[in-house]
py3Dmol code that shows the C-alpha trace and the ligand (Angstrom):
import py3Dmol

protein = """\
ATOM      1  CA  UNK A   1      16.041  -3.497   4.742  1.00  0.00           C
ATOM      2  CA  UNK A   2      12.604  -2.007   6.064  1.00  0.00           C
ATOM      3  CA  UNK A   3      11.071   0.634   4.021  1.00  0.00           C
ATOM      4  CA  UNK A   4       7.622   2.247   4.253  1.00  0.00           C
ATOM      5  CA  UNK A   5       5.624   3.379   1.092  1.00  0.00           C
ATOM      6  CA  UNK A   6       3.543   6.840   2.022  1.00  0.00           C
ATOM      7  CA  UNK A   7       1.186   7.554  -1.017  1.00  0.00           C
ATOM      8  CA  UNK A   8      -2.143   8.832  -1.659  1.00  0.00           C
ATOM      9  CA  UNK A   9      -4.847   6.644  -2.693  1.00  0.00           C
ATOM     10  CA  UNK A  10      -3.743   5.114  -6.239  1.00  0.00           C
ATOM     11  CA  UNK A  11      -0.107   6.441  -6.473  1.00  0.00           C
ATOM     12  CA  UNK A  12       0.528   2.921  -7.397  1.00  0.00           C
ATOM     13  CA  UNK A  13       1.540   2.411  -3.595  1.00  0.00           C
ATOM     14  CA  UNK A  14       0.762  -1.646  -4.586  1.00  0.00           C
ATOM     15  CA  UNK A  15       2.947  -1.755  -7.511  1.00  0.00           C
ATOM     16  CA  UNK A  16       6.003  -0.095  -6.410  1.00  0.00           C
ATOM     17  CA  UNK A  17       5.771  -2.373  -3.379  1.00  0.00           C
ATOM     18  CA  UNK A  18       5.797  -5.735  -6.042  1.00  0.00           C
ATOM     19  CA  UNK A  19       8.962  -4.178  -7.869  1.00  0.00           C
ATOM     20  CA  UNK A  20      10.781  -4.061  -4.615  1.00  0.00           C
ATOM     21  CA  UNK A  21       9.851  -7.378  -3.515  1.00  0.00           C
ATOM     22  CA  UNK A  22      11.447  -8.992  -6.554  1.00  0.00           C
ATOM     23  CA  UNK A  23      13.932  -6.592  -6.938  1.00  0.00           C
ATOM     24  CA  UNK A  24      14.842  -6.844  -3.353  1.00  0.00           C
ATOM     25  CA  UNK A  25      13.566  -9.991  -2.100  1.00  0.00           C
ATOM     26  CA  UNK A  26      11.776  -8.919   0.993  1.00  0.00           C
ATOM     27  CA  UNK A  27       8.116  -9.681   2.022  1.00  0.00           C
ATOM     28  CA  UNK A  28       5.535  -6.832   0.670  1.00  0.00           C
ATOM     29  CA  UNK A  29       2.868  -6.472   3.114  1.00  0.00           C
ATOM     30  CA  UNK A  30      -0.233  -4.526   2.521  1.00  0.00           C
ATOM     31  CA  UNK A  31      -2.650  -3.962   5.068  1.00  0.00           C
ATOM     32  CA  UNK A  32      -4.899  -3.096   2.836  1.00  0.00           C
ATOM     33  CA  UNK A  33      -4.545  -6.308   1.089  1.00  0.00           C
ATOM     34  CA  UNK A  34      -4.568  -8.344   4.520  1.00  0.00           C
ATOM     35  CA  UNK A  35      -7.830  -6.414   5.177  1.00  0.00           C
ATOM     36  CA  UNK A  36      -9.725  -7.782   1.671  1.00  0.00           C
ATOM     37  CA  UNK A  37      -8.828 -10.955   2.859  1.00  0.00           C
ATOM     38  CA  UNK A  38     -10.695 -10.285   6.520  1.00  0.00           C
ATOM     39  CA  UNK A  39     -13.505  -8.745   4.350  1.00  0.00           C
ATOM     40  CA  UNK A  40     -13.896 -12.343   2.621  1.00  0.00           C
ATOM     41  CA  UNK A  41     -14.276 -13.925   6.051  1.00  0.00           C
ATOM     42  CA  UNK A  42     -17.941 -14.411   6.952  1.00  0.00           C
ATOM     43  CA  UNK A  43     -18.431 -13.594  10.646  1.00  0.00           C
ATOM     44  CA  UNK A  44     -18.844 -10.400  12.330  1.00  0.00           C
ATOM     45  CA  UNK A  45     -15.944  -8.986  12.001  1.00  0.00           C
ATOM     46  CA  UNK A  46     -15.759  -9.877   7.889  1.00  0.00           C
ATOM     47  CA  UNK A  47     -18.782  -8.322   7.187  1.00  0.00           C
ATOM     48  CA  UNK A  48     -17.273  -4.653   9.480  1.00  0.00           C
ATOM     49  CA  UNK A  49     -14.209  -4.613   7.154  1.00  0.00           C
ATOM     50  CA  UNK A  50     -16.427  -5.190   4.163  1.00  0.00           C
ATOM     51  CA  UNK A  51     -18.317  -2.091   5.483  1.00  0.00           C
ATOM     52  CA  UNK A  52     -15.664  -0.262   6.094  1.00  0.00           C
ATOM     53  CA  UNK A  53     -13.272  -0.613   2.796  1.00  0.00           C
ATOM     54  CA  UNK A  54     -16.429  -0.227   0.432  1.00  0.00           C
ATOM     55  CA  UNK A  55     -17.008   3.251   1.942  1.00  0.00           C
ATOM     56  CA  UNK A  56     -12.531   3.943   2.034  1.00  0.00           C
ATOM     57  CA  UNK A  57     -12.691   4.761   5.903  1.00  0.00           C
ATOM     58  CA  UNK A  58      -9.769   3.702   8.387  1.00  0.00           C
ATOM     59  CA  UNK A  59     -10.418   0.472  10.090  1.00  0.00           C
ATOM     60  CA  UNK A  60     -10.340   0.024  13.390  1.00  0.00           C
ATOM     61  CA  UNK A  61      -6.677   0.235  14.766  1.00  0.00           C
ATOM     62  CA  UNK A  62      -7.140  -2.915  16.925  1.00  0.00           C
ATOM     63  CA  UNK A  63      -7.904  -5.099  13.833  1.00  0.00           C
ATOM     64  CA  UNK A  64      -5.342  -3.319  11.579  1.00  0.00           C
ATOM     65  CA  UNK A  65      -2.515  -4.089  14.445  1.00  0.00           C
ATOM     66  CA  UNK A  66      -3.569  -7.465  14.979  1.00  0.00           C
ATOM     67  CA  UNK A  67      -3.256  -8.689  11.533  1.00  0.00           C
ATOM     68  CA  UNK A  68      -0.081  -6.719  11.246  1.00  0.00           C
ATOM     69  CA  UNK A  69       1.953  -7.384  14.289  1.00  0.00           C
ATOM     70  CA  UNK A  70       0.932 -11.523  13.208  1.00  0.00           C
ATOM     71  CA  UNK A  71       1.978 -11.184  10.009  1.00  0.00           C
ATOM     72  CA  UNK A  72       5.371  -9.411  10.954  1.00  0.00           C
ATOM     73  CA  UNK A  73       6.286 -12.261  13.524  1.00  0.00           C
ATOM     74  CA  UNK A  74       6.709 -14.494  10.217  1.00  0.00           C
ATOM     75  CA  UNK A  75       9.758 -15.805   9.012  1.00  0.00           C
ATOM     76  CA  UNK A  76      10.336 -13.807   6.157  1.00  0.00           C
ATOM     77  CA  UNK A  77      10.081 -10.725   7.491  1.00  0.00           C
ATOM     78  CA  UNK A  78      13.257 -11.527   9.624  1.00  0.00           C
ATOM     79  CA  UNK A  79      16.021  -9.301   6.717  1.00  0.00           C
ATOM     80  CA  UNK A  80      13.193  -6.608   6.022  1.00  0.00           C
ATOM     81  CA  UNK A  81      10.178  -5.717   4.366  1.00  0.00           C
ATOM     82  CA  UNK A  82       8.097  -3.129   2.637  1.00  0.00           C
ATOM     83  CA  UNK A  83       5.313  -1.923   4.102  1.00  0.00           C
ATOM     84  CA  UNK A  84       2.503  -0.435   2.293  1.00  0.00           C
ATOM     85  CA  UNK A  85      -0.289   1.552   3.769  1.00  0.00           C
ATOM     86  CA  UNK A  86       0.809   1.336   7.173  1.00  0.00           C
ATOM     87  CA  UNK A  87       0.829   3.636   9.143  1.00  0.00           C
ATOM     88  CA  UNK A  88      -1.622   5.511   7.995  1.00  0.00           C
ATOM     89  CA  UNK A  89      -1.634   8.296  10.682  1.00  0.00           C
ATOM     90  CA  UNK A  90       0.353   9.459  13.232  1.00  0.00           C
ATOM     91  CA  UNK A  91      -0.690   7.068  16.259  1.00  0.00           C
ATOM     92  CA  UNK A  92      -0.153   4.135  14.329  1.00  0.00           C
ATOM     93  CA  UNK A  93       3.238   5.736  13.416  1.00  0.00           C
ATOM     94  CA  UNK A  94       4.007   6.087  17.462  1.00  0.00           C
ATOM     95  CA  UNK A  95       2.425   2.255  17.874  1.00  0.00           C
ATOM     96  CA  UNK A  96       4.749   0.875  14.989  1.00  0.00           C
ATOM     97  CA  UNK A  97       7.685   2.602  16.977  1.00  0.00           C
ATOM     98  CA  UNK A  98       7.162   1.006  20.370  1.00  0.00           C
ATOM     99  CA  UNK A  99       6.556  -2.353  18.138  1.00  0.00           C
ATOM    100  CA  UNK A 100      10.383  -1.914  16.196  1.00  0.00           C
ATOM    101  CA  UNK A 101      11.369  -1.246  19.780  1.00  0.00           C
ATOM    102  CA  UNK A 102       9.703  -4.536  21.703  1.00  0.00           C
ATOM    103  CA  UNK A 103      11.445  -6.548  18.740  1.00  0.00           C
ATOM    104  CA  UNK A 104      15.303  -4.568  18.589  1.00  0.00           C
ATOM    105  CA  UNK A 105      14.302  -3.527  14.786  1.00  0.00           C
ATOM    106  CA  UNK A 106      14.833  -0.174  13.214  1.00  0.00           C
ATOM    107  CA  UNK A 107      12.732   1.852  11.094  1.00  0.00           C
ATOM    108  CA  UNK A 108      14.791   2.334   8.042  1.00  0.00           C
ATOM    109  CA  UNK A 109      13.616   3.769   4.997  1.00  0.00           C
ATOM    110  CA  UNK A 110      10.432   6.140   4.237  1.00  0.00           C
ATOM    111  CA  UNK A 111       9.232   6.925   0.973  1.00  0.00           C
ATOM    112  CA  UNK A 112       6.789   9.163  -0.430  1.00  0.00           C
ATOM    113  CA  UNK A 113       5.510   8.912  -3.701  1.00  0.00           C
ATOM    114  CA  UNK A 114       3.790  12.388  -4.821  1.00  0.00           C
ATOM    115  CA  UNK A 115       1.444  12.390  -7.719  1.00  0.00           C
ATOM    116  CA  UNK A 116      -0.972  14.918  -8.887  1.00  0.00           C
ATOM    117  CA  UNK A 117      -4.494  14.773  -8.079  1.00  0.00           C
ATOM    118  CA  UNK A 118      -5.921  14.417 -11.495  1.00  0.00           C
ATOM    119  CA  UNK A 119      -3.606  11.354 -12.465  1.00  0.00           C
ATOM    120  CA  UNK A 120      -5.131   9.586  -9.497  1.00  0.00           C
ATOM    121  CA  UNK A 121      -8.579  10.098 -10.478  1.00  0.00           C
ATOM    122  CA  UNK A 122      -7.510   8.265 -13.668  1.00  0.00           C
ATOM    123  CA  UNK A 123      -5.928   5.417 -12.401  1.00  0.00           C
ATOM    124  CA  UNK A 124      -8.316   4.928  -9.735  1.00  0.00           C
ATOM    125  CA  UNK A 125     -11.214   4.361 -12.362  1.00  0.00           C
ATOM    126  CA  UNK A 126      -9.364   2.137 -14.074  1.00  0.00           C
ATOM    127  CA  UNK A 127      -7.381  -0.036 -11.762  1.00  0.00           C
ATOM    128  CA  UNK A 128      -8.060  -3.710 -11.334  1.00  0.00           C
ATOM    129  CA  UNK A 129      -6.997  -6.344  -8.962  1.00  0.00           C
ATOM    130  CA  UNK A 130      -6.502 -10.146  -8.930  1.00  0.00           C
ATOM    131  CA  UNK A 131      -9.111 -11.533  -6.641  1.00  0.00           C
ATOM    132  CA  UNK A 132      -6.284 -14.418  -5.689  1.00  0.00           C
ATOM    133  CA  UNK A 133      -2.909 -12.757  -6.038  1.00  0.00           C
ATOM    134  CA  UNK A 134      -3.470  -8.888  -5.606  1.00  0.00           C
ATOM    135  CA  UNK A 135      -1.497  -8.142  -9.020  1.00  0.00           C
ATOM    136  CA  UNK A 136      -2.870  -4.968 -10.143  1.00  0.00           C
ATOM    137  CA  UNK A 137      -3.804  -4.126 -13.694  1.00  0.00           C
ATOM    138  CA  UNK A 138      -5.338  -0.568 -15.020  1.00  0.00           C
ATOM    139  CA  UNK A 139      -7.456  -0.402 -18.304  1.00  0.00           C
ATOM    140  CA  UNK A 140      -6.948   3.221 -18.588  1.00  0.00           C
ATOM    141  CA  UNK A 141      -3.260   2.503 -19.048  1.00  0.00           C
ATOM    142  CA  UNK A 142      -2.350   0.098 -22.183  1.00  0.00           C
ATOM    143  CA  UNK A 143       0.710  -1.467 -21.423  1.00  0.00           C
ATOM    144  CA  UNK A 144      -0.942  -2.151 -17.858  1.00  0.00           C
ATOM    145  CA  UNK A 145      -3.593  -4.869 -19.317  1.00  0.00           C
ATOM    146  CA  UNK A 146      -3.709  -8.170 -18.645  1.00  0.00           C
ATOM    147  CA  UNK A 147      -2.974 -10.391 -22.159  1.00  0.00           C
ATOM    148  CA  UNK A 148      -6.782 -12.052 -21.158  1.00  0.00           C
ATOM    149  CA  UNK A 149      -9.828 -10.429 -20.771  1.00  0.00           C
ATOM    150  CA  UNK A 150     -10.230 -10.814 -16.845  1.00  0.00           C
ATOM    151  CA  UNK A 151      -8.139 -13.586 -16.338  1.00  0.00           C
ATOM    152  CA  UNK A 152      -4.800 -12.649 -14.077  1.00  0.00           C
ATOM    153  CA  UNK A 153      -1.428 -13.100 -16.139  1.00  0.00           C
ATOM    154  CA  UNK A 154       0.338 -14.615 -13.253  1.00  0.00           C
ATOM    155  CA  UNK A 155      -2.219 -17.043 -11.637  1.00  0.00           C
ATOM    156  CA  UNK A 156      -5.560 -17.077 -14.004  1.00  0.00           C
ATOM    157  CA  UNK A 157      -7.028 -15.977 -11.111  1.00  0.00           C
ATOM    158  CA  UNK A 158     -10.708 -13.344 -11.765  1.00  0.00           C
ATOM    159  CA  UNK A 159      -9.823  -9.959 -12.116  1.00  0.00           C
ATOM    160  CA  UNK A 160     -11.983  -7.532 -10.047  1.00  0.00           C
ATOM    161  CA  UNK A 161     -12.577  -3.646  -9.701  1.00  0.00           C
ATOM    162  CA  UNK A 162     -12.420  -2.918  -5.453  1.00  0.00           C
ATOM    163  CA  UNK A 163     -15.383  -2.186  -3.980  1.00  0.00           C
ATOM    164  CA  UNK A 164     -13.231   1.237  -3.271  1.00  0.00           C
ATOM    165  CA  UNK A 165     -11.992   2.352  -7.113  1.00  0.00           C
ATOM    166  CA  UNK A 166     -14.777   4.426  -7.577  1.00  0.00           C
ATOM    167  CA  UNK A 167     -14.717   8.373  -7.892  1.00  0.00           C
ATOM    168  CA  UNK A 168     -16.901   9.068  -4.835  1.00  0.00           C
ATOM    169  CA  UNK A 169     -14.818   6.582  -2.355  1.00  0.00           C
ATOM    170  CA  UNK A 170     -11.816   7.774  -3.889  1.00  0.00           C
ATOM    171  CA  UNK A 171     -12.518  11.602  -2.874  1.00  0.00           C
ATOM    172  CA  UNK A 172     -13.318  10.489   0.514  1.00  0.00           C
ATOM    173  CA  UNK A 173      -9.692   8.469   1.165  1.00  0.00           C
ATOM    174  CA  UNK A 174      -8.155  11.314  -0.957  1.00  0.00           C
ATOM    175  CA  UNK A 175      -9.492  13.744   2.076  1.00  0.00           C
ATOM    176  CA  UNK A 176      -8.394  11.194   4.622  1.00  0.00           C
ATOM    177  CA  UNK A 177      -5.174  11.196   3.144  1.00  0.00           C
ATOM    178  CA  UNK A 178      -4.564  14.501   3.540  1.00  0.00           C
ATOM    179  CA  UNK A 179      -5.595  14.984   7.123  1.00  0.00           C
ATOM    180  CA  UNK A 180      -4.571  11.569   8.381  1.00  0.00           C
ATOM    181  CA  UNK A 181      -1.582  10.505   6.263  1.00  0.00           C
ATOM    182  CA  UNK A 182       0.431  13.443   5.209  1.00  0.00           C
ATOM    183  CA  UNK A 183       1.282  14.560   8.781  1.00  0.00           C
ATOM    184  CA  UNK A 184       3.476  11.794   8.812  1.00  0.00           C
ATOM    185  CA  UNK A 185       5.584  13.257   6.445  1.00  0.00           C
ATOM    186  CA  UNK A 186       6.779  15.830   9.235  1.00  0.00           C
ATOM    187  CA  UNK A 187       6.812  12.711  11.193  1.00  0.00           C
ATOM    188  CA  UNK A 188       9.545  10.871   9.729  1.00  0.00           C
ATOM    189  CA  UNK A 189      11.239  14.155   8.044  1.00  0.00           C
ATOM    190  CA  UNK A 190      12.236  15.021  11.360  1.00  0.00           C
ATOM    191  CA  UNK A 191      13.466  11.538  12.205  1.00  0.00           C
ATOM    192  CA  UNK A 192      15.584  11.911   9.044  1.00  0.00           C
ATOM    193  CA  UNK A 193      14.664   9.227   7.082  1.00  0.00           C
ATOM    194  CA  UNK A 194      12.255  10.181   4.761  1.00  0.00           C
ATOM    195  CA  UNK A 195      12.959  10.386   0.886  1.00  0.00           C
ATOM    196  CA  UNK A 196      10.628  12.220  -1.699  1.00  0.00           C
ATOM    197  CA  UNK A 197       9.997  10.529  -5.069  1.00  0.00           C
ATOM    198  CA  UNK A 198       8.567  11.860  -8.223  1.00  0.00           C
ATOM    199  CA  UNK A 199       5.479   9.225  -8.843  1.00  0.00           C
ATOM    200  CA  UNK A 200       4.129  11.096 -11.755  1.00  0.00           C
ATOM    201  CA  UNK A 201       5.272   9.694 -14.795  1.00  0.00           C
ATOM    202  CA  UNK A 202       5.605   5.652 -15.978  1.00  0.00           C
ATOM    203  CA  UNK A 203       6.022   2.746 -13.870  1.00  0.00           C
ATOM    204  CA  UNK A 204       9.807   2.227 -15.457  1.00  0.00           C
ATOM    205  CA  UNK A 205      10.664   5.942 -14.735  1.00  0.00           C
ATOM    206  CA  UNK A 206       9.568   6.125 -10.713  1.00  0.00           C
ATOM    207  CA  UNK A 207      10.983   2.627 -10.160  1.00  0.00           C
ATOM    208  CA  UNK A 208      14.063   4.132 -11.369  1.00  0.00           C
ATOM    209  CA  UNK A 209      13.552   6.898  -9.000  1.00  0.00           C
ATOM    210  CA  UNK A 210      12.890   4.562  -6.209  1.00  0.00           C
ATOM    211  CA  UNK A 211      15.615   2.147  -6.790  1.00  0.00           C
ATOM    212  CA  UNK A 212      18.407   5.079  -6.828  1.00  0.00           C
ATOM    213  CA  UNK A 213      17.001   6.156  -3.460  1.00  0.00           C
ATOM    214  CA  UNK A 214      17.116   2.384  -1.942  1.00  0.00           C
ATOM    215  CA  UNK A 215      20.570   1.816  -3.710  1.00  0.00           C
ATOM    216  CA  UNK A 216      22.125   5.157  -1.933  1.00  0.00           C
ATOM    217  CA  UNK A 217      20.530   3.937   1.491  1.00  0.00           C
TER     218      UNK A 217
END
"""
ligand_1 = """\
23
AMP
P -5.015 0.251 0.291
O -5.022 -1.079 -0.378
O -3.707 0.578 0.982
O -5.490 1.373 -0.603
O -6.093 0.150 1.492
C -7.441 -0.111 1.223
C -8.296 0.228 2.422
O -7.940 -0.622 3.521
C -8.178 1.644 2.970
O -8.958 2.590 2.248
C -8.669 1.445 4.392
O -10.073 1.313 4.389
C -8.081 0.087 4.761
N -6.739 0.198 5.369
C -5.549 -0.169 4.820
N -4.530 0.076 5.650
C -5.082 0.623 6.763
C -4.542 1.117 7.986
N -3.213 1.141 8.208
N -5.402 1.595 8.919
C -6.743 1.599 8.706
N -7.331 1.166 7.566
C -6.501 0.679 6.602
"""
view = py3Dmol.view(width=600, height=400)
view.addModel(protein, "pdb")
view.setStyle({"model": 0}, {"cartoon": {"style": "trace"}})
view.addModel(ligand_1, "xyz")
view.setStyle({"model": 1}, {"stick": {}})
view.zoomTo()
view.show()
Protein backbone atom coordinates (compact mmCIF):
# COMPACT_ATOMS: atom_id res chain seq x y z
CA UNK A 1 0.00 0.00 0.00
CA UNK A 2 1.77 3.35 -1.19
CA UNK A 3 -0.28 6.40 -1.12
CA UNK A 4 0.71 10.05 -1.60
CA UNK A 5 -1.01 12.96 0.37
CA UNK A 6 -1.28 16.26 -2.13
CA UNK A 7 -2.50 19.23 0.10
CA UNK A 8 -1.96 22.80 0.45
CA UNK A 9 -0.06 24.17 3.21
CA UNK A 10 -2.10 23.22 6.54
CA UNK A 11 -4.82 20.89 5.05
CA UNK A 12 -3.78 18.78 7.90
CA UNK A 13 -1.50 16.87 5.27
CA UNK A 14 0.50 15.68 8.82
CA UNK A 15 -2.46 14.41 10.53
CA UNK A 16 -4.20 12.46 7.98
CA UNK A 17 -0.81 10.87 7.34
CA UNK A 18 -0.70 9.70 11.47
CA UNK A 19 -4.37 8.23 11.08
CA UNK A 20 -3.21 6.08 8.26
CA UNK A 21 -0.16 4.95 9.85
CA UNK A 22 -2.07 3.44 12.76
CA UNK A 23 -4.91 2.65 10.92
CA UNK A 24 -2.86 1.01 8.30
CA UNK A 25 0.36 0.23 9.74
CA UNK A 26 2.70 1.61 7.19
CA UNK A 27 5.65 4.08 7.74
CA UNK A 28 4.47 7.96 7.40
CA UNK A 29 7.22 9.86 5.98
CA UNK A 30 7.30 13.56 5.80
CA UNK A 31 9.88 15.34 4.11
CA UNK A 32 9.06 18.13 5.64
CA UNK A 33 9.52 16.57 8.93
CA UNK A 34 12.93 14.84 7.80
CA UNK A 35 13.93 18.41 6.76
CA UNK A 36 13.33 20.04 10.60
CA UNK A 37 15.44 17.43 11.64
CA UNK A 38 18.42 18.56 8.96
CA UNK A 39 17.54 22.15 10.12
CA UNK A 40 18.61 21.02 13.82
CA UNK A 41 21.94 19.82 12.46
CA UNK A 42 24.65 22.45 12.92
CA UNK A 43 26.88 22.50 9.82
CA UNK A 44 26.41 24.10 6.60
CA UNK A 45 23.95 22.46 5.28
CA UNK A 46 21.64 22.72 8.79
CA UNK A 47 21.83 26.18 8.93
CA UNK A 48 20.53 26.30 4.54
CA UNK A 49 17.44 24.24 5.53
CA UNK A 50 16.90 26.43 8.55
CA UNK A 51 16.99 29.30 5.96
CA UNK A 52 15.04 27.88 3.75
CA UNK A 53 11.86 26.40 5.84
CA UNK A 54 11.67 29.73 7.98
CA UNK A 55 11.01 31.65 4.73
CA UNK A 56 8.44 28.24 3.24
CA UNK A 57 10.61 27.97 -0.06
CA UNK A 58 11.37 24.47 -1.79
CA UNK A 59 14.62 23.02 -0.75
CA UNK A 60 17.01 22.04 -2.86
CA UNK A 61 15.96 18.79 -4.78
CA UNK A 62 19.37 17.13 -4.17
CA UNK A 63 18.94 17.32 -0.34
CA UNK A 64 15.17 16.55 -0.43
CA UNK A 65 16.07 13.19 -2.61
CA UNK A 66 18.83 12.25 -0.54
CA UNK A 67 17.09 12.09 2.68
CA UNK A 68 14.20 10.49 0.91
CA UNK A 69 15.55 7.82 -1.29
CA UNK A 70 17.67 6.81 2.43
CA UNK A 71 14.84 6.77 4.29
CA UNK A 72 12.77 4.63 1.71
CA UNK A 73 15.59 1.89 1.53
CA UNK A 74 14.45 1.10 5.29
CA UNK A 75 12.85 -1.86 6.37
CA UNK A 76 9.56 -0.74 6.99
CA UNK A 77 8.85 0.75 4.05
CA UNK A 78 9.11 -2.76 2.36
CA UNK A 79 4.55 -3.33 2.39
CA UNK A 80 4.02 0.54 1.74
CA UNK A 81 3.94 3.86 3.00
CA UNK A 82 2.40 7.28 2.99
CA UNK A 83 4.10 9.91 1.75
CA UNK A 84 3.49 13.39 2.68
CA UNK A 85 4.75 16.42 0.91
CA UNK A 86 6.57 14.68 -1.64
CA UNK A 87 6.57 15.41 -4.58
CA UNK A 88 6.00 18.65 -4.45
CA UNK A 89 6.22 19.51 -8.22
CA UNK A 90 6.25 17.90 -11.26
CA UNK A 91 10.11 16.92 -11.64
CA UNK A 92 10.21 15.40 -8.44
CA UNK A 93 7.00 13.56 -9.57
CA UNK A 94 9.09 12.24 -12.88
CA UNK A 95 12.30 11.54 -10.32
CA UNK A 96 10.00 9.51 -7.83
CA UNK A 97 8.86 7.51 -11.04
CA UNK A 98 12.26 6.42 -12.32
CA UNK A 99 12.97 5.70 -8.37
CA UNK A 100 9.51 3.13 -8.09
CA UNK A 101 11.01 1.89 -11.33
CA UNK A 102 14.95 1.22 -10.19
CA UNK A 103 13.25 -0.64 -7.11
CA UNK A 104 10.10 -2.83 -9.13
CA UNK A 105 7.51 -0.67 -6.86
CA UNK A 106 4.34 0.91 -8.04
CA UNK A 107 2.86 4.14 -7.39
CA UNK A 108 -0.45 3.30 -5.95
CA UNK A 109 -2.67 5.65 -4.44
CA UNK A 110 -2.89 9.67 -4.76
CA UNK A 111 -4.88 11.76 -2.66
CA UNK A 112 -5.83 15.23 -2.59
CA UNK A 113 -7.20 16.86 0.21
CA UNK A 114 -9.01 20.29 -0.89
CA UNK A 115 -9.75 22.87 1.71
CA UNK A 116 -10.71 26.41 1.41
CA UNK A 117 -8.33 29.12 1.68
CA UNK A 118 -9.66 30.85 4.69
CA UNK A 119 -9.76 27.56 6.90
CA UNK A 120 -6.04 27.32 6.25
CA UNK A 121 -5.24 30.67 7.37
CA UNK A 122 -6.86 29.52 10.65
CA UNK A 123 -5.23 26.49 11.26
CA UNK A 124 -2.00 27.68 10.18
CA UNK A 125 -1.95 30.37 13.07
CA UNK A 126 -2.77 28.06 15.37
CA UNK A 127 -1.03 24.82 14.70
CA UNK A 128 1.65 23.44 16.95
CA UNK A 129 4.15 20.72 16.74
CA UNK A 130 6.04 18.37 19.11
CA UNK A 131 9.64 19.37 18.93
CA UNK A 132 10.46 15.35 19.53
CA UNK A 133 7.60 13.44 17.96
CA UNK A 134 6.01 15.77 15.23
CA UNK A 135 2.35 15.22 16.78
CA UNK A 136 0.52 18.21 15.80
CA UNK A 137 -1.82 20.16 18.01
CA UNK A 138 -3.91 23.52 16.96
CA UNK A 139 -5.10 26.07 19.68
CA UNK A 140 -7.57 27.53 17.39
CA UNK A 141 -9.33 24.18 17.40
CA UNK A 142 -10.51 22.86 21.05
CA UNK A 143 -10.67 19.35 20.87
CA UNK A 144 -7.11 19.64 19.10
CA UNK A 145 -5.22 20.79 22.51
CA UNK A 146 -2.87 19.08 24.22
CA UNK A 147 -4.32 18.08 28.06
CA UNK A 148 -0.81 20.21 29.25
CA UNK A 149 0.07 23.50 28.56
CA UNK A 150 3.07 22.82 26.07
CA UNK A 151 3.91 19.56 27.07
CA UNK A 152 3.19 16.76 24.11
CA UNK A 153 0.39 14.15 25.16
CA UNK A 154 2.25 11.30 23.69
CA UNK A 155 5.96 11.87 24.67
CA UNK A 156 6.10 15.15 27.13
CA UNK A 157 8.13 16.32 24.63
CA UNK A 158 8.08 20.87 24.17
CA UNK A 159 5.51 21.92 22.01
CA UNK A 160 6.61 24.52 19.38
CA UNK A 161 4.96 26.90 16.71
CA UNK A 162 7.28 26.25 13.13
CA UNK A 163 9.33 28.79 12.22
CA UNK A 164 6.80 28.57 9.00
CA UNK A 165 3.02 28.90 10.77
CA UNK A 166 2.96 32.38 10.34
CA UNK A 167 0.52 34.39 7.96
CA UNK A 168 3.24 35.93 5.77
CA UNK A 169 5.22 32.41 5.17
CA UNK A 170 2.03 30.82 4.84
CA UNK A 171 0.91 33.13 1.74
CA UNK A 172 4.17 32.53 0.20
CA UNK A 173 3.91 28.33 0.28
CA UNK A 174 0.14 28.93 -0.39
CA UNK A 175 1.46 30.64 -3.89
CA UNK A 176 4.01 27.90 -4.29
CA UNK A 177 1.41 25.52 -3.92
CA UNK A 178 -0.48 26.60 -6.51
CA UNK A 179 2.13 26.95 -9.19
CA UNK A 180 4.35 24.10 -8.08
CA UNK A 181 2.05 21.51 -6.50
CA UNK A 182 -1.30 21.53 -8.10
CA UNK A 183 0.00 20.63 -11.60
CA UNK A 184 0.46 17.39 -10.28
CA UNK A 185 -2.98 16.86 -9.98
CA UNK A 186 -3.17 16.58 -13.95
CA UNK A 187 -0.16 14.56 -13.32
CA UNK A 188 -1.47 11.65 -11.64
CA UNK A 189 -5.27 12.25 -12.95
CA UNK A 190 -4.07 11.16 -16.13
CA UNK A 191 -2.18 8.19 -14.71
CA UNK A 192 -5.54 7.27 -13.14
CA UNK A 193 -4.87 7.10 -9.76
CA UNK A 194 -5.72 10.08 -8.19
CA UNK A 195 -8.75 10.41 -5.68
CA UNK A 196 -10.30 13.83 -4.51
CA UNK A 197 -11.26 14.21 -0.83
CA UNK A 198 -13.37 16.74 0.88
CA UNK A 199 -10.75 18.13 3.73
CA UNK A 200 -13.03 20.81 4.89
CA UNK A 201 -14.83 19.79 7.76
CA UNK A 202 -13.52 17.71 11.20
CA UNK A 203 -10.72 15.45 11.50
CA UNK A 204 -13.38 12.35 12.17
CA UNK A 205 -15.41 13.37 9.02
CA UNK A 206 -12.31 13.53 6.23
CA UNK A 207 -10.70 10.46 7.82
CA UNK A 208 -13.89 8.90 7.04
CA UNK A 209 -13.61 10.23 3.62
CA UNK A 210 -10.14 9.01 3.29
CA UNK A 211 -10.54 5.63 4.71
CA UNK A 212 -13.61 4.79 2.20
CA UNK A 213 -11.28 5.80 -0.63
CA UNK A 214 -8.23 3.48 0.73
CA UNK A 215 -10.82 0.67 1.63
CA UNK A 216 -12.30 0.69 -2.18
CA UNK A 217 -8.56 0.69 -3.51
P1 LIG B 1 5.57 20.45 5.30
O1 LIG B 1 5.87 19.92 6.66
O2 LIG B 1 5.18 19.37 4.30
O3 LIG B 1 4.59 21.60 5.31
O4 LIG B 1 6.96 21.05 4.73
C1 LIG B 1 7.60 22.10 5.39
C2 LIG B 1 8.64 22.73 4.48
O5 LIG B 1 9.66 21.78 4.17
C3 LIG B 1 8.15 23.24 3.13
O6 LIG B 1 7.53 24.52 3.20
C4 LIG B 1 9.44 23.25 2.34
O7 LIG B 1 10.22 24.36 2.73
C5 LIG B 1 10.15 21.99 2.84
N1 LIG B 1 9.81 20.80 2.04
C6 LIG B 1 9.06 19.73 2.42
N2 LIG B 1 8.95 18.83 1.44
C7 LIG B 1 9.66 19.33 0.40
C8 LIG B 1 9.92 18.87 -0.93
N3 LIG B 1 9.38 17.73 -1.39
N4 LIG B 1 10.70 19.64 -1.73
C9 LIG B 1 11.23 20.81 -1.29
N5 LIG B 1 11.02 21.32 -0.05
C10 LIG B 1 10.24 20.58 0.78
Amino acid sequence: MNIILIAPPSAGKGTYAKEIKNKYKIPHISTGELLRKVAKREDEIGEYVQETLSHGEFVKDEIVYEILEKRLSEEDCKNGYILDGFPRKLEQAIRYDELLEEKHNHLGTVLLIEVEKDLLVKRVTGRRVCSDCGAIYNINIPASLPKEDLICDNCSGKIIQRSDDNVEAFEYRYKTYLEKTKPLIEYYKSKGCLYTIDGNGDKEVVMKRIEEVLTKE
